[in-house]
C-alpha positions, -999 to 999 in steps of 0.1 A, spaced: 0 0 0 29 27 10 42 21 -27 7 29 -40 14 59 -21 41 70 -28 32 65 -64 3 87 -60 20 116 -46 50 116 -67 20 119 -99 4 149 -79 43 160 -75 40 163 -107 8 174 -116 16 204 -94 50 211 -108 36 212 -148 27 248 -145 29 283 -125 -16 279 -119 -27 246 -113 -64 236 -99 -75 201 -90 -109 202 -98 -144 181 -111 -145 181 -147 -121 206 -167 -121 244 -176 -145 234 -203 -170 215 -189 -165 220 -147 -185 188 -129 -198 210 -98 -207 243 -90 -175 247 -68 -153 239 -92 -172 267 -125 -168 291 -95 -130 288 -91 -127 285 -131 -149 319 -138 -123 332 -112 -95 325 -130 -106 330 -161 -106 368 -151 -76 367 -134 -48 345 -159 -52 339 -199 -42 301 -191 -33 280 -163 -34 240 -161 -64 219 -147 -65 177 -135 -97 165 -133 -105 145 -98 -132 123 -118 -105 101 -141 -86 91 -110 -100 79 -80 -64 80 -63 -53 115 -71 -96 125 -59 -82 110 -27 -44 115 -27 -52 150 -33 -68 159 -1 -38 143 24 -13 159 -2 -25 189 8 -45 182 43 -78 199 25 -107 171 27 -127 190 -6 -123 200 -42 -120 218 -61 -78 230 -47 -57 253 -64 -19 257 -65 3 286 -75 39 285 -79 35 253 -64 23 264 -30 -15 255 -22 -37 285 -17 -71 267 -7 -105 259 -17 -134 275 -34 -144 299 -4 -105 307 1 -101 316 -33 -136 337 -35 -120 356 -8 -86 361 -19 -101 374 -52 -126 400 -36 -93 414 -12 -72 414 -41 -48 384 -23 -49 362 -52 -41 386 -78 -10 394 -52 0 357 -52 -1 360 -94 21 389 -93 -8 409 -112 -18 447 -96 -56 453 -104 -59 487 -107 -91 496 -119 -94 532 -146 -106 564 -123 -127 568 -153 -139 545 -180 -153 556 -212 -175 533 -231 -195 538 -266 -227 521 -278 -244 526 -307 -282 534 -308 -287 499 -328 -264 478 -301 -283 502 -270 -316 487 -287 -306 451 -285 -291 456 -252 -323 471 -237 -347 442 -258 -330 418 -238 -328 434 -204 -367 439 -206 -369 401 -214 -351 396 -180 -375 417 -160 -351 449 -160 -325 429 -143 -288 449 -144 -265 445 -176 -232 431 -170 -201 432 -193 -173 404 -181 -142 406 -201 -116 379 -194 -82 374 -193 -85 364 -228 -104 395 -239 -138 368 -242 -165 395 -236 -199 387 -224 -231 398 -212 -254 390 -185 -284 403 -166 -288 396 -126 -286 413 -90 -257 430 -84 -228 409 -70 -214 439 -49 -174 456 -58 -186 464 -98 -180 498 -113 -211 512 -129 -208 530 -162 -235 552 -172 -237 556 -212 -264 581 -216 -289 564 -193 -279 526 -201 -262 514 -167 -233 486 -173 -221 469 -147 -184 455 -146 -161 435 -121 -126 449 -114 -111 430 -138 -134 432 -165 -128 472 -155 -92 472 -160 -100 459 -196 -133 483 -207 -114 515 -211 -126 524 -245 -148 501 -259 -172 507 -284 -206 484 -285 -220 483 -322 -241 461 -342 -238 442 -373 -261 434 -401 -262 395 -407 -282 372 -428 -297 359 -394 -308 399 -386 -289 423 -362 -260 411 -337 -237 430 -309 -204 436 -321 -177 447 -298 -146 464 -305 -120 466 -280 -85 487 -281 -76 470 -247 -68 438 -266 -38 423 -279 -31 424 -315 -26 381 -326 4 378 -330 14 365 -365 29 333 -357 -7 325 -347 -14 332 -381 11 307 -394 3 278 -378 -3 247 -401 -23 221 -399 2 194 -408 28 210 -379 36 199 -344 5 201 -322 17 186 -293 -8 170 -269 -27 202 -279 -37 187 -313 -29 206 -345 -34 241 -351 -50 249 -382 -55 280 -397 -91 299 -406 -82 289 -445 -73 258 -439 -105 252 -420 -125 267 -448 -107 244 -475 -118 215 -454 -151 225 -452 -150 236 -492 -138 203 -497 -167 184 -475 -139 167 -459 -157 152 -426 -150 167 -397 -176 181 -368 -165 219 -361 -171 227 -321 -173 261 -301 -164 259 -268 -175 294 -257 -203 308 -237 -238 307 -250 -238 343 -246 -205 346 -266 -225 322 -288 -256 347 -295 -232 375 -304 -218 355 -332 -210 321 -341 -199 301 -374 -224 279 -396 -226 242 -391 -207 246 -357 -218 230 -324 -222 243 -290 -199 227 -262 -222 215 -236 -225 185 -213 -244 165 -237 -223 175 -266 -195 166 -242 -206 133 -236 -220 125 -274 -183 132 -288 -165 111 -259 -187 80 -271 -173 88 -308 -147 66 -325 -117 80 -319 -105 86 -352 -136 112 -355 -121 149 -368 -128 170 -346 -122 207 -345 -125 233 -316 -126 270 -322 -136 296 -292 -129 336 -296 -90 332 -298 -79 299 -294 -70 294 -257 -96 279 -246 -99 257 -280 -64 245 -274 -74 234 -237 -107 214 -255 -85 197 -279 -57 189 -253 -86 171 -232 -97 151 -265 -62 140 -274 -54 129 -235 -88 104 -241 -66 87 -276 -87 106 -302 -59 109 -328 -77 137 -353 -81 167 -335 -73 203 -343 -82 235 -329 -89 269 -349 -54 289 -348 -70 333 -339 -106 315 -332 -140 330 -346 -118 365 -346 -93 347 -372 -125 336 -392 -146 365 -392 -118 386 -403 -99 364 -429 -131 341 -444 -167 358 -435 -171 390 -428 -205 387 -420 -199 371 -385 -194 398 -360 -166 409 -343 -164 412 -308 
């Protein structure tokens, strides 16, 4: 039994050691397994671009190893630098003092003043919607990734509100640090009127993103392949199933034809799938698409790729009528 032990903690050894933000969680940053763990995920989300995630469910004896490893008896349990920080309350906490941005080396320092622009069309759709939610506030979450996305609900307490001519947005002081700027317009598409947000906060892609192939080195990520590429497979009617692993919300602001939403049943559908299916993940960049294909090619499915500058790559390089955000 000690050798089983032993075992067990030299993997979570590991496990900890394989990057600077590591969480032990239920499920994965795609599809979290319990509330606990999609709170400490939509934490980080705001807080790091990327960050490495072990999901307790596949292994019984990490689940269990886990918890004396770090004398914490729940999940989900997050590491940085090695060093554990806590649990879902600790890291609630640590976020609303400003701790775990401290432990990250990050300074959130949110604009004195915040300038945001919306269009009468986008103010329109923006007010439609918050009259279908019973008036409830509009809030704008930006991640670390630049994903932007709304939602209505009560006030969560420590957002900045930003009055644009009488519309009332609501944003977290991360999202803040991000908003400076931003213009909210609309877009005419052949499926009517969609938000489109332009932001000067985020990072140009950098054009090695660009040049990824789809023949080249993926890695245990799978293979990168560009928004031509992708178009000359679908051109081509070479099978493959195309699937976004964003938010619904990111999803109603734009999304690519023939693509399928990333949810718990589609989760489960494409596990049971042969593994030599083609699959290919896109989300707004690609970060989050490289994490979805990484979790396909750990479960032996040998044909997965992920779309290199996501729906942004696509919408400006192959259709223009998909909106920009």
């Amino acid at each position: 039994m000690s050798s089983v032990v032993n075992e067990v903690e030299r993997q979570i050894t590991s496990i900890v050691g394989s990057d600077r933000v590591v969480v032990f969680m239920k499920g994965d940053r795609q599809a979290p397994q319990c509330g606990f763990s999609a709170q400490v995920v939509k934490i980080l989300d705001q807080v790091v671009p990327s960050y490495t995630t072990f999901d307790v469910l596949e292994d019984p004896l990490v689940r269990e190893g886990i918890k004396s490893f770090s004398d914490w008896p729940t999940i989900p349990q997050l590491y940085i630098d090695g060093e554990f920080q806590g649990g879902c309350d600790i890291i609630k906490e640590m976020y609303a003092s400003g701790e775990l941005h401290r432990a990250l080396g990050l300074e959130r320092v949110a604009p004195e003043a915040i300038s945001i622009t919306v269009t009468d069309g986008a103010r329109t759709l923006l007010e439609d919607a918050q009259r279908r939610y019973g008036g409830e506030p509009l809030h704008l979450s930006i991640d670390a990734s630049f994903g932007h996305s709304f939602g209505f609900g009560p006030a969560a307490g420590g957002e900045l509100t930003v009055d644009v001519g009488g519309l009332s947005i609501l944003l977290d002081p991360d999202s803040a640090t991000r908003a400076n700027g931003l213009e909210i317009a609309t877009d005419t598409t052949p499926q009517g009127m969609r938000l489109r947000i332009d932001n000067p906060n985020q990072p140009a892609l950098p054009s090695s993103a660009l040049a990824s192939s789809a023949t080249g080195n993926g890695g245990g990520h799978g293979s990168a392949v560009t928004a031509a590429e992708l178009q000359a497979k679908r051109l081509s009617g070479e099978p493959h199933r195309l699937i976004d692993v964003r938010t619904p919300d990111e999803r109603e602001i734009a999304s690519i034809e023939g693509s399928e939403l990333l949810d718990q049943d589609k989760l489960a559908e494409l596990e049971a799938l042969p593994k030599d299916t083609a699959l290919v993940f896109h989300c707004h960049h690609d970060a989050r698409a490289r994490g979805a294909a990484q979790r396909f090619v750990s479960r032996g499915f040998t044909r997965v790729a992920y779309l290199s500058g996501g729906i942004e790559a696509w919408a400006r390089e192959i259709d223009r009528s998909v909106p920009r955000y």
